[in-house]
FIKOLZA-1660 file (N, C-alpha, C; in steps of 0.1 Angstrom, whole numbers, plus 5000, padded with zeros to 4 digits):
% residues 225
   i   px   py   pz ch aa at
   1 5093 4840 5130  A  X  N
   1 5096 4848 5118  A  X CA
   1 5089 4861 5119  A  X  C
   2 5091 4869 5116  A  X  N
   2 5090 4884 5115  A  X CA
   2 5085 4892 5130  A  X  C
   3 5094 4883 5140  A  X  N
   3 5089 4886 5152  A  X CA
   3 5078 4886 5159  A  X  C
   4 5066 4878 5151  A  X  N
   4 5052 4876 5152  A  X CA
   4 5051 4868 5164  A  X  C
   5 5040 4865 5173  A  X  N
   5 5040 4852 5183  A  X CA
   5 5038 4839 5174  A  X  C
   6 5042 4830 5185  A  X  N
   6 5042 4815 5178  A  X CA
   6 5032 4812 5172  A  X  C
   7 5018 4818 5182  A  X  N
   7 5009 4808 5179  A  X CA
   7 5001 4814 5168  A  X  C
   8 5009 4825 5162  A  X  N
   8 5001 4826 5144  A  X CA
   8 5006 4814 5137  A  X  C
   9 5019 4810 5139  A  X  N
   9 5027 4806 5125  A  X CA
   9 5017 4792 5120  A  X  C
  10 5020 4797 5110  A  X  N
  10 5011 4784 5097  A  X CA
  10 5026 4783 5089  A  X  C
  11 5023 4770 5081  A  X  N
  11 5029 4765 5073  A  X CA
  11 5021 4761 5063  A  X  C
  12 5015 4765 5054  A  X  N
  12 5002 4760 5041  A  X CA
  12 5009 4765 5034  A  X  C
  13 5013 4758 5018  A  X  N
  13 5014 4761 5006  A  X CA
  13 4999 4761 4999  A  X  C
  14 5002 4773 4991  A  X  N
  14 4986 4774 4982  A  X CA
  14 4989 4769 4974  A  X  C
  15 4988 4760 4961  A  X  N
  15 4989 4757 4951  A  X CA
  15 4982 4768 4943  A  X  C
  16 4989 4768 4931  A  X  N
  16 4984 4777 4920  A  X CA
  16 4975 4774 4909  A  X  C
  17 4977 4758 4911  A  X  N
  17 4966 4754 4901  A  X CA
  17 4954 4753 4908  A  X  C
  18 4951 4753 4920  A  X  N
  18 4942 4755 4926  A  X CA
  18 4933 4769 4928  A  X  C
  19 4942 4778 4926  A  X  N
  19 4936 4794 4924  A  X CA
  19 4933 4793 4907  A  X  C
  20 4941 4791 4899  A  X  N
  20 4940 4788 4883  A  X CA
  20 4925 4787 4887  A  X  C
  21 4919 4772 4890  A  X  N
  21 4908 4766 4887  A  X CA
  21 4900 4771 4894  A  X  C
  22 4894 4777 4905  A  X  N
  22 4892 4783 4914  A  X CA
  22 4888 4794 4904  A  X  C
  23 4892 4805 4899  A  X  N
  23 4890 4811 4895  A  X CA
  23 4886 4817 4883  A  X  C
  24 4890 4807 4874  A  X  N
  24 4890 4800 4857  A  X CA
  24 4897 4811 4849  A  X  C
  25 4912 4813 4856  A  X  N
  25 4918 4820 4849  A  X CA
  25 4920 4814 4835  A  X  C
  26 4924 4825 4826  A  X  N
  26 4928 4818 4813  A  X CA
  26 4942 4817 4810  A  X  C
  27 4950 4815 4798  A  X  N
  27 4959 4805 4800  A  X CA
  27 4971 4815 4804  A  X  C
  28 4969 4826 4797  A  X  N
  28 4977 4843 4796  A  X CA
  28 4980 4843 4812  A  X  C
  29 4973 4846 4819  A  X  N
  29 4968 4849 4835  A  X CA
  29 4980 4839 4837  A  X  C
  30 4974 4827 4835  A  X  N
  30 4979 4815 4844  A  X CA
  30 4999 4816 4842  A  X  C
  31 5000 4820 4829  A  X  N
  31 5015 4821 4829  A  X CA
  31 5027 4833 4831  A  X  C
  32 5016 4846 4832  A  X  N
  32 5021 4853 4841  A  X CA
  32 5018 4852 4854  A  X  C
  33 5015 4843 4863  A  X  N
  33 5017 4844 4875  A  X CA
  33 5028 4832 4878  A  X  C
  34 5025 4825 4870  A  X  N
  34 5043 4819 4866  A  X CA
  34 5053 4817 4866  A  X  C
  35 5055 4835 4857  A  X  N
  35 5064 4837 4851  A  X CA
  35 5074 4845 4862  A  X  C
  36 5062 4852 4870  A  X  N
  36 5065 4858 4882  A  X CA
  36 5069 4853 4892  A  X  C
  37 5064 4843 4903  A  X  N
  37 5058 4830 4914  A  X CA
  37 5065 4818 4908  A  X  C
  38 5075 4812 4920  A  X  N
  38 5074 4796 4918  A  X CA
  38 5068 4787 4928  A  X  C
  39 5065 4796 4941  A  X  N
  39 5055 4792 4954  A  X CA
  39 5049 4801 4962  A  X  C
  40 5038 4797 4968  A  X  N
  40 5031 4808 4979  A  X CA
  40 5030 4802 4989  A  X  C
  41 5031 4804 5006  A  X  N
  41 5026 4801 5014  A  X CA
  41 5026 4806 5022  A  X  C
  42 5011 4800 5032  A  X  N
  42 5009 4810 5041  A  X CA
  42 5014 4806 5056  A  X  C
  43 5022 4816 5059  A  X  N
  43 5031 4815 5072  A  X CA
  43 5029 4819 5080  A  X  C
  44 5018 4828 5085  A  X  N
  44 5011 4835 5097  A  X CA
  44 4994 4839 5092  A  X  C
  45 4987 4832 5101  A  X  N
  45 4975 4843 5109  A  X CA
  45 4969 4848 5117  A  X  C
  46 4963 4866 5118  A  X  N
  46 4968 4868 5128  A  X CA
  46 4951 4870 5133  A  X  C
  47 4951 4863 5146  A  X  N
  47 4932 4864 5146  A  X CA
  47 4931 4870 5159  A  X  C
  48 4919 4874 5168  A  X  N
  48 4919 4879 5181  A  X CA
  48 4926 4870 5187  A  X  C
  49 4921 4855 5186  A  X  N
  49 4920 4847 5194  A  X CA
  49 4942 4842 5194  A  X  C
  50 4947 4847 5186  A  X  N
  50 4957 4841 5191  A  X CA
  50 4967 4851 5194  A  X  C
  51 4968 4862 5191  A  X  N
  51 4974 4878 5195  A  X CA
  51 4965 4880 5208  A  X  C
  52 4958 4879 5210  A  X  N
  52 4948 4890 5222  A  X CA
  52 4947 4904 5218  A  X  C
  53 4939 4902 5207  A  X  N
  53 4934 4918 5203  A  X CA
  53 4925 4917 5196  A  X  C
  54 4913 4923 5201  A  X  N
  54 4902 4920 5196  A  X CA
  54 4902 4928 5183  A  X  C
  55 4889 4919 5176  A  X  N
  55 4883 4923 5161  A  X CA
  55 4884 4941 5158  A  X  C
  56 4881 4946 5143  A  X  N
  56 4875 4958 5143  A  X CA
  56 4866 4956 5136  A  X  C
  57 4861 4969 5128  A  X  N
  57 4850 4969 5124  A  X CA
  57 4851 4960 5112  A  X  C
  58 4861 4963 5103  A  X  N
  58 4864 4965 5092  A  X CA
  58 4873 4945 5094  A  X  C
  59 4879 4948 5097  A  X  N
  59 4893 4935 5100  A  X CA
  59 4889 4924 5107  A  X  C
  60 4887 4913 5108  A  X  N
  60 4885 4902 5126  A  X CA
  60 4897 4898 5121  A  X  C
  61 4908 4896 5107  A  X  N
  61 4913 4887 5105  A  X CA
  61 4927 4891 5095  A  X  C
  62 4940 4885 5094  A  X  N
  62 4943 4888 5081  A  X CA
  62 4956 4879 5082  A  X  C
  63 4964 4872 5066  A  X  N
  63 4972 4866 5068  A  X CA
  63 4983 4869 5063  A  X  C
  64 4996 4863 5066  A  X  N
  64 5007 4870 5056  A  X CA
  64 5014 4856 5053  A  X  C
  65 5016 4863 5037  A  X  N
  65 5018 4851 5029  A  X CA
  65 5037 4855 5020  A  X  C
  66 5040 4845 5021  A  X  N
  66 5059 4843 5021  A  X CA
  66 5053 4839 5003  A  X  C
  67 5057 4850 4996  A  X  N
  67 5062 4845 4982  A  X CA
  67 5073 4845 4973  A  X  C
  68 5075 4833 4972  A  X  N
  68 5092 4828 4963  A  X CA
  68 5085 4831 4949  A  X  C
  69 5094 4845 4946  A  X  N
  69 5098 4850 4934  A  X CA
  69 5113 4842 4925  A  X  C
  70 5105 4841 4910  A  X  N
  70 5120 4837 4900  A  X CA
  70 5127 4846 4896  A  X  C
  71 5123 4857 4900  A  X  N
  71 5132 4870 4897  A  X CA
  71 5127 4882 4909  A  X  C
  72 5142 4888 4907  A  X  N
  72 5139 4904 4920  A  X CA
  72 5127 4909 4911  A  X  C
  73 5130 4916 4898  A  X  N
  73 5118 4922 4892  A  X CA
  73 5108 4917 4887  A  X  C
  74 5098 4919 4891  A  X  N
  74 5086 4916 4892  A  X CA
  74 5076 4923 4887  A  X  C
  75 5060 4915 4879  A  X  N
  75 5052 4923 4873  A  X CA
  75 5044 4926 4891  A  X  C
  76 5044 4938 4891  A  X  N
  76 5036 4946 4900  A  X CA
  76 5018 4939 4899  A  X  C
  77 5014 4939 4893  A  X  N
  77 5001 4935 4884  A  X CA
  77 5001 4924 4888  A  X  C
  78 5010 4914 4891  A  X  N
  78 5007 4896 4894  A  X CA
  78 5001 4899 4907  A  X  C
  79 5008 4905 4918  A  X  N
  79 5006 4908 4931  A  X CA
  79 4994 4915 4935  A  X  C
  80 4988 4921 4926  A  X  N
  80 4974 4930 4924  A  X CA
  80 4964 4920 4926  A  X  C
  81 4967 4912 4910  A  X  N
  81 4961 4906 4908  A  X CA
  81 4956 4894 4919  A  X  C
  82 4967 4887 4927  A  X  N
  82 4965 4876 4935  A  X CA
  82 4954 4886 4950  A  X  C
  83 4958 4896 4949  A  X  N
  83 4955 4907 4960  A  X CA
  83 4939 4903 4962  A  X  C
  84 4931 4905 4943  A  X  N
  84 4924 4909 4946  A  X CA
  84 4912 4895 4945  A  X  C
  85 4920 4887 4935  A  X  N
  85 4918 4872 4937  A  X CA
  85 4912 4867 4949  A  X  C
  86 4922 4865 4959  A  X  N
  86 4918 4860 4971  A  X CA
  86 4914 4871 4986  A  X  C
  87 4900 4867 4987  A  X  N
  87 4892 4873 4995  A  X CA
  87 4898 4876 5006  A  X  C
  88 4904 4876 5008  A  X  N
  88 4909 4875 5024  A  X CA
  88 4923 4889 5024  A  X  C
  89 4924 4894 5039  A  X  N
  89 4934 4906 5040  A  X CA
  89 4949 4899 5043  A  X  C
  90 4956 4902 5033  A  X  N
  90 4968 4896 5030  A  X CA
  90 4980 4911 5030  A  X  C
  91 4993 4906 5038  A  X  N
  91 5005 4908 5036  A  X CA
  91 5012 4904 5032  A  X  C
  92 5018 4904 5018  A  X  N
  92 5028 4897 5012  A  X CA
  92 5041 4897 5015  A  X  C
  93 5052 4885 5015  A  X  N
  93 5063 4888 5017  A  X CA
  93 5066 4885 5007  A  X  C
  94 5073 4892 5000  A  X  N
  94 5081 4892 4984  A  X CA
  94 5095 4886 4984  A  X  C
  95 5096 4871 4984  A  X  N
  95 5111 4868 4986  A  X CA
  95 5118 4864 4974  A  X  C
  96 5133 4868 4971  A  X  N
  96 5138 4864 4961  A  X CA
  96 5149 4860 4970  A  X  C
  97 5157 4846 4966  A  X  N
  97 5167 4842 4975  A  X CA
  97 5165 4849 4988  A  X  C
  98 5175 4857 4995  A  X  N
  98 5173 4861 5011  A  X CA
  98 5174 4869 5011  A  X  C
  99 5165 4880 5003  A  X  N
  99 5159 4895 5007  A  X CA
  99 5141 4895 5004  A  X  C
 100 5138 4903 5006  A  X  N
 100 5125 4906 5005  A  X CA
 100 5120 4922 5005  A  X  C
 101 5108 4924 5001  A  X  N
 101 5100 4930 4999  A  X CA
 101 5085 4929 5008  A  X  C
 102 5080 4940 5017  A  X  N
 102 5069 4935 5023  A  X CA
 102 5059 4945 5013  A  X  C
 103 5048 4937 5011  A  X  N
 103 5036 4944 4998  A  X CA
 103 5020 4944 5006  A  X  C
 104 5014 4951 5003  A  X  N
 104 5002 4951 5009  A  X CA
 104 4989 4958 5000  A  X  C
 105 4985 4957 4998  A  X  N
 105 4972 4964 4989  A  X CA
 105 4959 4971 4996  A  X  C
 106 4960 4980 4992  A  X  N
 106 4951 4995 5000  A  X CA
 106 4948 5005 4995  A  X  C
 107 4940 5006 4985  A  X  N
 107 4934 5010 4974  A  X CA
 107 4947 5011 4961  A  X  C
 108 4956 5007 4964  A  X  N
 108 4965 5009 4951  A  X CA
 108 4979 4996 4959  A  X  C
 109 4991 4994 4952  A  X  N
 109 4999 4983 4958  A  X CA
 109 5008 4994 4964  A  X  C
 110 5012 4989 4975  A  X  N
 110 5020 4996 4991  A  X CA
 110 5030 4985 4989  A  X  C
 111 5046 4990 4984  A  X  N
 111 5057 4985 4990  A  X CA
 111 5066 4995 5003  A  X  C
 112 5075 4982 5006  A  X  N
 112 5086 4984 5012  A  X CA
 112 5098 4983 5006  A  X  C
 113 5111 4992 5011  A  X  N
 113 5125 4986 5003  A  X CA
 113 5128 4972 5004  A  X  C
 114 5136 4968 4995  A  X  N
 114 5146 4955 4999  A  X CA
 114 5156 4954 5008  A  X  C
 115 5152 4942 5014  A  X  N
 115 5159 4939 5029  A  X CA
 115 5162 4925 5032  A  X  C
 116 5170 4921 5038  A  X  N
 116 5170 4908 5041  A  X CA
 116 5158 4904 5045  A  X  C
 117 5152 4894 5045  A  X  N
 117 5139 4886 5051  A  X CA
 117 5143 4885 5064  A  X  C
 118 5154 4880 5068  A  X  N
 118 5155 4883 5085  A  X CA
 118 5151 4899 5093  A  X  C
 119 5159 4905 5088  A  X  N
 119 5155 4922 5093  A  X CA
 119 5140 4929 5091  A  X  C
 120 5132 4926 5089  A  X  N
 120 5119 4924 5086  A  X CA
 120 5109 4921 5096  A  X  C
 121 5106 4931 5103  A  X  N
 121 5098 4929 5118  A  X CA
 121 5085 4934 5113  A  X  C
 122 5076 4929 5119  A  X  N
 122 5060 4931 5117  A  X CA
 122 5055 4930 5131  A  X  C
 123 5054 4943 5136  A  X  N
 123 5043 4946 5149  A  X CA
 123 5037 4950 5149  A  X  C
 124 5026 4944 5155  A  X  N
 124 5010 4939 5160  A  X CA
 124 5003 4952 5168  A  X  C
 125 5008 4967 5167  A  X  N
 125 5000 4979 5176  A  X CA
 125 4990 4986 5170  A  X  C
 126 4979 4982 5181  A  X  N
 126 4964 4991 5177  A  X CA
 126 4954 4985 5192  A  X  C
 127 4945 4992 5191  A  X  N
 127 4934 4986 5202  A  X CA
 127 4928 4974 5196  A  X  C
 128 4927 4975 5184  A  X  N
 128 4919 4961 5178  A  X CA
 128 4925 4958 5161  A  X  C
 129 4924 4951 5154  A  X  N
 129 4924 4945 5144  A  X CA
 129 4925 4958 5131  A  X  C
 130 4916 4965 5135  A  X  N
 130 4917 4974 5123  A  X CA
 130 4926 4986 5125  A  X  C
 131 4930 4988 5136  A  X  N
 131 4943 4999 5138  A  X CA
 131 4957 4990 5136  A  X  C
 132 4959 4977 5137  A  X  N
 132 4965 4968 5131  A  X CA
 132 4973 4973 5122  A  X  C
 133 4959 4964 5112  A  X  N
 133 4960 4966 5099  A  X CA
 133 4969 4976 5093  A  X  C
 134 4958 4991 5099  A  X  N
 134 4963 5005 5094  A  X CA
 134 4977 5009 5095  A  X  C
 135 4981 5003 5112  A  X  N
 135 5001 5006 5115  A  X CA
 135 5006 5002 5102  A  X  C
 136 5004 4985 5099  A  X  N
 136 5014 4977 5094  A  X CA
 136 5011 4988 5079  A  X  C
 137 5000 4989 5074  A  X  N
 137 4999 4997 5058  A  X CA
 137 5011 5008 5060  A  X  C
 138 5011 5016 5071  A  X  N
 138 5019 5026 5077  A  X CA
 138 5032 5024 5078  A  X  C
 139 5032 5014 5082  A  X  N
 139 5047 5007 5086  A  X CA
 139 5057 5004 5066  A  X  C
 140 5049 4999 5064  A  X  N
 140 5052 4992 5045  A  X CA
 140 5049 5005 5041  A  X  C
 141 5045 5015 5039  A  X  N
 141 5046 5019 5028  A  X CA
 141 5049 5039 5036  A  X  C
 142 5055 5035 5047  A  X  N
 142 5063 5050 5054  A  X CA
 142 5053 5062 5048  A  X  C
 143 5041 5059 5057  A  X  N
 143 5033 5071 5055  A  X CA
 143 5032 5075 5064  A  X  C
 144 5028 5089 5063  A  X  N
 144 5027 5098 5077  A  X CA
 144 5013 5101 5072  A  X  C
 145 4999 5097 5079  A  X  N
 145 4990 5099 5081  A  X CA
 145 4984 5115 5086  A  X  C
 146 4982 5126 5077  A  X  N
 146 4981 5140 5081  A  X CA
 146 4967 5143 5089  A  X  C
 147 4965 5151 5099  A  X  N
 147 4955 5153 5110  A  X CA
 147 4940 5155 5099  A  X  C
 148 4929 5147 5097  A  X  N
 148 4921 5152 5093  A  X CA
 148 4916 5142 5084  A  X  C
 149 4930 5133 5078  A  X  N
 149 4928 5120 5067  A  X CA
 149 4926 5111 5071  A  X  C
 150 4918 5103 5060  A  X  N
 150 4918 5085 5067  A  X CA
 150 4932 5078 5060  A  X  C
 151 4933 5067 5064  A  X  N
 151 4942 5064 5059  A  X CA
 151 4944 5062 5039  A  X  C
 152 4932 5058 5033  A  X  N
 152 4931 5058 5023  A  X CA
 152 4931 5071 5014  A  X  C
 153 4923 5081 5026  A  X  N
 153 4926 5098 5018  A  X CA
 153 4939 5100 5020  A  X  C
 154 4951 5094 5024  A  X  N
 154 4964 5099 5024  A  X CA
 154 4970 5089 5015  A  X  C
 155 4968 5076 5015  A  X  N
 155 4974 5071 5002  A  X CA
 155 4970 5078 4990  A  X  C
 156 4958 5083 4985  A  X  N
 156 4954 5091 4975  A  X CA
 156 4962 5101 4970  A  X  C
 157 4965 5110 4982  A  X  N
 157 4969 5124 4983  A  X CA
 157 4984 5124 4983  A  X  C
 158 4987 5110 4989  A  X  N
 158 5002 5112 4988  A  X CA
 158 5006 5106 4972  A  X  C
 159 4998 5099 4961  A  X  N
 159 4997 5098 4952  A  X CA
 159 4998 5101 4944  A  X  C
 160 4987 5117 4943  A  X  N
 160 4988 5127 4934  A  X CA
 160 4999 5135 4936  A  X  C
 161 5000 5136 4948  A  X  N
 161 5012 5145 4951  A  X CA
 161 5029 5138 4943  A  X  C
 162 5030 5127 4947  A  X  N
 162 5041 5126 4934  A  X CA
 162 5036 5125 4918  A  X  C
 163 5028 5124 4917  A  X  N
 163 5022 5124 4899  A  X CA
 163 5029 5137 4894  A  X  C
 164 5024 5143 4903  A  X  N
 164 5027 5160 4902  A  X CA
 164 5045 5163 4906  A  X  C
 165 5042 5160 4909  A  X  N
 165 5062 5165 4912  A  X CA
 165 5071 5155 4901  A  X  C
 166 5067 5147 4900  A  X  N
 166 5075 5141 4883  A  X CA
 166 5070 5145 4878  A  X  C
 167 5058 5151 4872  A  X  N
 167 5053 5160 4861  A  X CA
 167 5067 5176 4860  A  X  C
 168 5063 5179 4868  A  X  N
 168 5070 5190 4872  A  X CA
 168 5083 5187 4872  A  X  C
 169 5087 5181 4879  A  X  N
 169 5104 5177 4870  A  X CA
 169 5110 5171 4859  A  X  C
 170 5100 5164 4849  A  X  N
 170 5100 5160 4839  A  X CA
 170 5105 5175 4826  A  X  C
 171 5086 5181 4836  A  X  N
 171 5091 5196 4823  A  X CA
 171 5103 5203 4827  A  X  C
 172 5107 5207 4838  A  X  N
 172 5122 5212 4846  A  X CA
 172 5133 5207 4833  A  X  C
 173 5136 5198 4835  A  X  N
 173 5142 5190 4828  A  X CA
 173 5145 5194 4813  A  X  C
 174 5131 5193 4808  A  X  N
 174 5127 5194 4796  A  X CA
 174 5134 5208 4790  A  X  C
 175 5125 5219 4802  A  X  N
 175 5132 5234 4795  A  X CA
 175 5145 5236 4798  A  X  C
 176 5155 5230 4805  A  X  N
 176 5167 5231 4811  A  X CA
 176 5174 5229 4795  A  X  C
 177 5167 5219 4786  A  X  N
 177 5175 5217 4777  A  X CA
 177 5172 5221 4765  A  X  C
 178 5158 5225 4770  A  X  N
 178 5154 5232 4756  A  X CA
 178 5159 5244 4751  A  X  C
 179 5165 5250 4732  A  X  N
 179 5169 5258 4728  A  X CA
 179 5161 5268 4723  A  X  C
 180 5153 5263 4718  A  X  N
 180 5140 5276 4713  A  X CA
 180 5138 5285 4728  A  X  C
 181 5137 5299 4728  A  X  N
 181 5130 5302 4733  A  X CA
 181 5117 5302 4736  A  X  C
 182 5109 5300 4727  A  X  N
 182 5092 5307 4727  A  X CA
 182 5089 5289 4737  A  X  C
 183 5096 5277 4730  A  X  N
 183 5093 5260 4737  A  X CA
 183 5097 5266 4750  A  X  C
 184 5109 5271 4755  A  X  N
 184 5117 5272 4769  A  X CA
 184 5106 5277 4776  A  X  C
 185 5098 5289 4771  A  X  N
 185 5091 5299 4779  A  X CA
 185 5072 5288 4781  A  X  C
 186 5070 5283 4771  A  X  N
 186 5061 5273 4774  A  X CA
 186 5064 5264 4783  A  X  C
 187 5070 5257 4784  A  X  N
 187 5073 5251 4793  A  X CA
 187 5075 5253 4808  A  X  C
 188 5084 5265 4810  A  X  N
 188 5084 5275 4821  A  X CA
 188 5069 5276 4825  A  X  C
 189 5061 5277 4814  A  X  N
 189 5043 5281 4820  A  X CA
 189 5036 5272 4825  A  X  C
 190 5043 5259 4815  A  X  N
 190 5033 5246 4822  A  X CA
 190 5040 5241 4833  A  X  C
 191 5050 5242 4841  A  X  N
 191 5058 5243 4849  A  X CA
 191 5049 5251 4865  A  X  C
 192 5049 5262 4862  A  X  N
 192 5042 5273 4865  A  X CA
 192 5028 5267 4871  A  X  C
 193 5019 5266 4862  A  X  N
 193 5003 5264 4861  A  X CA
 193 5007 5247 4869  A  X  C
 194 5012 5237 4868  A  X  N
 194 5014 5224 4878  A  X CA
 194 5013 5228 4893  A  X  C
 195 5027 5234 4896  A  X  N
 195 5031 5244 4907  A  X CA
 195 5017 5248 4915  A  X  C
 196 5009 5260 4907  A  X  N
 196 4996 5262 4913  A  X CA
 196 4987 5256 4917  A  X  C
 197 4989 5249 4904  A  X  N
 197 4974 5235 4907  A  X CA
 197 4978 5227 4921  A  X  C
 198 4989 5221 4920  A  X  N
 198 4995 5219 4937  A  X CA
 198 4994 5222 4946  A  X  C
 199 4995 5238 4945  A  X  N
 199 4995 5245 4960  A  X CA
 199 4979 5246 4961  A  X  C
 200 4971 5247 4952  A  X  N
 200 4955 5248 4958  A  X CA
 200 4952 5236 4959  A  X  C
 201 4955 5223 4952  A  X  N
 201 4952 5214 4953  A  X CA
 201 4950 5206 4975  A  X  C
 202 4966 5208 4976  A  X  N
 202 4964 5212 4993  A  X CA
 202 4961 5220 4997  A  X  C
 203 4960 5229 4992  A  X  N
 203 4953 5239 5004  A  X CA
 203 4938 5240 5008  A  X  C
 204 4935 5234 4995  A  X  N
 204 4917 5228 4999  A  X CA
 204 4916 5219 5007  A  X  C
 205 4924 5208 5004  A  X  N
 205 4919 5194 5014  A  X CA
 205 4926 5198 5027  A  X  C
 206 4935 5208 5032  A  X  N
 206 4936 5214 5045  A  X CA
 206 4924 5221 5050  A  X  C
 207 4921 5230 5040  A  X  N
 207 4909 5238 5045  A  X CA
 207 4896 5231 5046  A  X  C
 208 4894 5216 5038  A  X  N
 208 4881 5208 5043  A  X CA
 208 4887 5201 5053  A  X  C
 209 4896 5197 5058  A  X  N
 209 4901 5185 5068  A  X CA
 209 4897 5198 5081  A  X  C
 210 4903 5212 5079  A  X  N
 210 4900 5220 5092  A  X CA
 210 4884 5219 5094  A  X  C
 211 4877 5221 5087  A  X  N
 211 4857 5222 5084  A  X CA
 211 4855 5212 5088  A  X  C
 212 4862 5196 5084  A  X  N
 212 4854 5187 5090  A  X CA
 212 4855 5186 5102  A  X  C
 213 4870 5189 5107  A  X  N
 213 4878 5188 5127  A  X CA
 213 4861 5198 5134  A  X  C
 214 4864 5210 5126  A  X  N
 214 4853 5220 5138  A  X CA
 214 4836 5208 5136  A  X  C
 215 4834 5205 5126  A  X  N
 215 4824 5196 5126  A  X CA
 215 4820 5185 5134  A  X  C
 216 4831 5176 5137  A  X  N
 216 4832 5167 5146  A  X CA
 216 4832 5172 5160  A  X  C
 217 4840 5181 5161  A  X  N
 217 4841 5188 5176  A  X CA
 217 4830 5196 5182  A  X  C
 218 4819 5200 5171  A  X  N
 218 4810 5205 5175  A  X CA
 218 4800 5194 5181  A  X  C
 219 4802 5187 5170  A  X  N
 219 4790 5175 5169  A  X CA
 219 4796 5167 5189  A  X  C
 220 4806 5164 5193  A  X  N
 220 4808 5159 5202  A  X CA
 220 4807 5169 5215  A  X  C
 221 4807 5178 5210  A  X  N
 221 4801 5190 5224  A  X CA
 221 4785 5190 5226  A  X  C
 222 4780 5188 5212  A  X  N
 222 4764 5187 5215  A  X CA
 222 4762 5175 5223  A  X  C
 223 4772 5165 5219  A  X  N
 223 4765 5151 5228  A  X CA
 223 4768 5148 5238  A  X  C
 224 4782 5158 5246  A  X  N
 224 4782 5161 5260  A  X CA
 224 4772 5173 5270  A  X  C
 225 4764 5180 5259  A  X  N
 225 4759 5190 5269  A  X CA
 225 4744 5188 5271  A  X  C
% end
């Protein structure tokens, strides 16, 4: 399944009353994950020892878990929530009948489109565990990692960055249909002033991502000379 080698595959169902109690959810909790979930299991893990790729700093370990959804739409929040429930570094497969969704949690929830569950490849490239990890986050949630960021400063950045751009086309919108003048021309300003805040907004964390490159590069010439 998902092109993984053999010797991850697991077959464990988690029970849910076992996380319930486990964790002393209350009764609210317990029936939206419910309402959402009618099984979980875990169907791959991926460790040094059975890939041949050693630990990172951050990672030695992580599993991915096949979840049968009672509906395509889904509370976002159940998946958080189990995320952060169980200790362990988890890929979710989001299945409803025979498509899916792959989900992952990294400082905020990382999807993928819907896809058949068959079409659904998960490759294993990095020197060790925690460049792994980082692809597959990469891979699920089609980020292009910019020279200077870690991976989390780019989930961030690529975050505000659309906050801002549906802000901005929300008002677009708004004065397209607005009749008043003096509303049209307000909105044209907060339109405006978003716009700005944008463009400095990047152009700072370029101009600290450039400060910190000469920093490290310095710092690595002193330790060769």
């Amino acid at each position: 399944m998902f092109g993984l080698p053999k010797a991850t595959k697991m077959s464990k169902q988690l029970s849910k009353k076992a996380i319930y109690a486990k964790f002393q959810m209350n009764t609210a909790a317990k029936e939206k994950i419910d309402s959402n979930i009618s099984r979980i299991t875990i169907v791959n893990e991926i460790t040094p020892n059975n890939v041949n790729i050693p630990a990172g700093e951050k990672i030695s370990n992580f599993f991915i878990l096949l979840v049968a959804l009672r509906q395509k739409e889904f509370d976002e929040k159940t998946i958080v929530t189990l995320s952060k429930l169980i200790p362990q570094n988890i890929l979710f497969v989001l299945e409803y009948e025979d498509e899916s969704v792959l989900a992952i949690y990294q400082t905020k929830l990382i999807k993928s489109n819907w896809k058949s569950t068959k079409e659904h490849k998960i490759e294993l490239q990095g020197l060790n565990l925690d460049k792994v990890w980082e692809n597959i986050v990469v891979l699920v949630g089609e980020l292009n990692i910019e020279q200077g960021n870690t991976l989390d400063e780019q989930i961030v950045i690529d975050d505000k960055r659309v906050k801002f751009e549906k802000e901005i086309a929300r008002l677009e919108k708004a004065a397209r249909v607005e009749k008043q003048p003096k509303k049209k021309f307000e909105l044209f300003q907060r339109v405006q002033k978003l716009n700005k805040q944008l463009e400095i907004f990047f152009n700072n964390k370029k101009q600290n991502n450039f400060k910190n490159m000469e920093k490290n590069n310095g710092q690595t010439k002193n330790a060769h000379s």
